[in-house]
C-alpha positions in Angstrom: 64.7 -4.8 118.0 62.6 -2.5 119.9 63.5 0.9 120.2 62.5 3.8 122.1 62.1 7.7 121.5 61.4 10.8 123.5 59.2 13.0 121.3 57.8 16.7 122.9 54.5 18.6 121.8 56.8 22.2 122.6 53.8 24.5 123.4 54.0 28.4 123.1 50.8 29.4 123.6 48.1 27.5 121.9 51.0 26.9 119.4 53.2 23.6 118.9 56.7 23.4 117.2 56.5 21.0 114.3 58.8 20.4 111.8 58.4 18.6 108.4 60.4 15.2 108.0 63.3 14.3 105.8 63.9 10.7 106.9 62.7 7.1 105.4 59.8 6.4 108.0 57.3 9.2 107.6 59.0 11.1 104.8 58.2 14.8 104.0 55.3 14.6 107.0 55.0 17.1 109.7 56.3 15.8 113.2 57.4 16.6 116.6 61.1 17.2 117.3 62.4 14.2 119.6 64.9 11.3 118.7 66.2 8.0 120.2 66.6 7.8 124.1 70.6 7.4 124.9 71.8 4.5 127.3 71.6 5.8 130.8 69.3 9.0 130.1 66.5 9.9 131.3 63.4 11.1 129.6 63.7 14.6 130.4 67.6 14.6 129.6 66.5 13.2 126.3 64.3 15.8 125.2 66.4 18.4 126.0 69.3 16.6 124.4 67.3 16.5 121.0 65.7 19.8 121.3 69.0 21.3 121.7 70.6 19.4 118.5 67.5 19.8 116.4 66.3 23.0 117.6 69.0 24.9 119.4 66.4 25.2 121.8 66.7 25.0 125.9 62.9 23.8 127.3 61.8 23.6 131.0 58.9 22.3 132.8 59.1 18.8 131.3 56.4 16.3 132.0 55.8 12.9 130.0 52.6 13.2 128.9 51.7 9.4 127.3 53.6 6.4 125.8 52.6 4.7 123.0 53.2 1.3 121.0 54.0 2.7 117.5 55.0 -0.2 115.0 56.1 0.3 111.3 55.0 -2.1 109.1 54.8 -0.1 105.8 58.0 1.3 105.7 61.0 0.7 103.7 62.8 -0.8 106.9 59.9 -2.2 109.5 60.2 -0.8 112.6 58.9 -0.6 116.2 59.3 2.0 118.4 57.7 2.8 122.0 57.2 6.5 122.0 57.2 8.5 125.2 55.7 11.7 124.9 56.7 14.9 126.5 55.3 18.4 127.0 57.8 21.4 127.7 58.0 24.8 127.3 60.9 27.2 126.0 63.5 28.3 129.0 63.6 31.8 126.9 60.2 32.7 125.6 62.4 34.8 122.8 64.3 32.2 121.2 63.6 30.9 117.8 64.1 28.0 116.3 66.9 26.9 114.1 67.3 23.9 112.0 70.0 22.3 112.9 69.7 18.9 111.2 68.7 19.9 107.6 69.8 16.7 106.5 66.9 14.8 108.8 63.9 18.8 108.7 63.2 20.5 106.5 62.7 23.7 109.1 60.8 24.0 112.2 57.6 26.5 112.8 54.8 27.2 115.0 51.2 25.7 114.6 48.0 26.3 116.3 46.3 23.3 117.2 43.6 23.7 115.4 45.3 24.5 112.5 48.0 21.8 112.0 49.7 21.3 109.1 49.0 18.5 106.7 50.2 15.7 105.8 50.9 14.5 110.0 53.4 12.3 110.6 50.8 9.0 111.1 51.4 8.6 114.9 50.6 12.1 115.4 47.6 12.3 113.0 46.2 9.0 115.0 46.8 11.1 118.2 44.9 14.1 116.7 42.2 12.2 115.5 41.2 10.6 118.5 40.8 13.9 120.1 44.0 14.1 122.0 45.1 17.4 122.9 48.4 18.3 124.5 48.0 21.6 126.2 47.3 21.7 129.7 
């Protein structure tokens, strides 16, 4: 089956909130927070939803940025997700991330753009590559 997620590039400043991976697809990989969109959300309901678990985080100013066909062929399980992805920023500039999830992150931090940590999580590094950039 096909499933979807809502990922968000968080900005603050020229920063992004990444966090490293504890999962089977992407293992130990830096990544955007985001999850599976729930039955009868909507995009931006699902990106706050996950920030929230994840993060502990409230965002604002939601927009989807770009969708993309992401399919997992080298993984232990094969999977194939389309991933929409969102930009937001906090609702409180002063709040900090927590990691909420430790069983899924490893911890959650701010990186400048141009100095992202390695390795990416491969749809993000692809992204990157091809000289996307997420701030506005």
């Amino acid at each position: 089956a096909v499933e979807v997620a809502v990922v968000v590039f968080l900005l603050r400043g020229k920063k992004v909130l990444l966090g490293r991976r504890r999962s089977s697809v992407g293992h130990s990989t830096f990544s955007l927070p985001g999850g599976h969109l729930e039955f009868g959300e909507s995009f931006e309901e699902c990106a706050s939803r996950e920030l929230k678990e994840e993060t502990g985080l409230g965002i604002k100013q939601m927009e989807v940025l770009t969708v993309k066909n992401h399919i997992f062929l080298k993984e232990p399980e094969p999977a194939h997700y389309v991933t929409i992805f969102m930009r937001a920023v906090l609702a409180n500039p002063e709040q900090v991330p927590q990691n909420l999830e430790p069983h899924t992150c490893d911890g959650w931090d701010w990186y400048g753009w141009d100095n992202l940590p390695k390795p990416l999580f491969w749809p993000l590094e692809k992204m990157v590559q091809a000289g996307f950039n997420p701030f506005p």
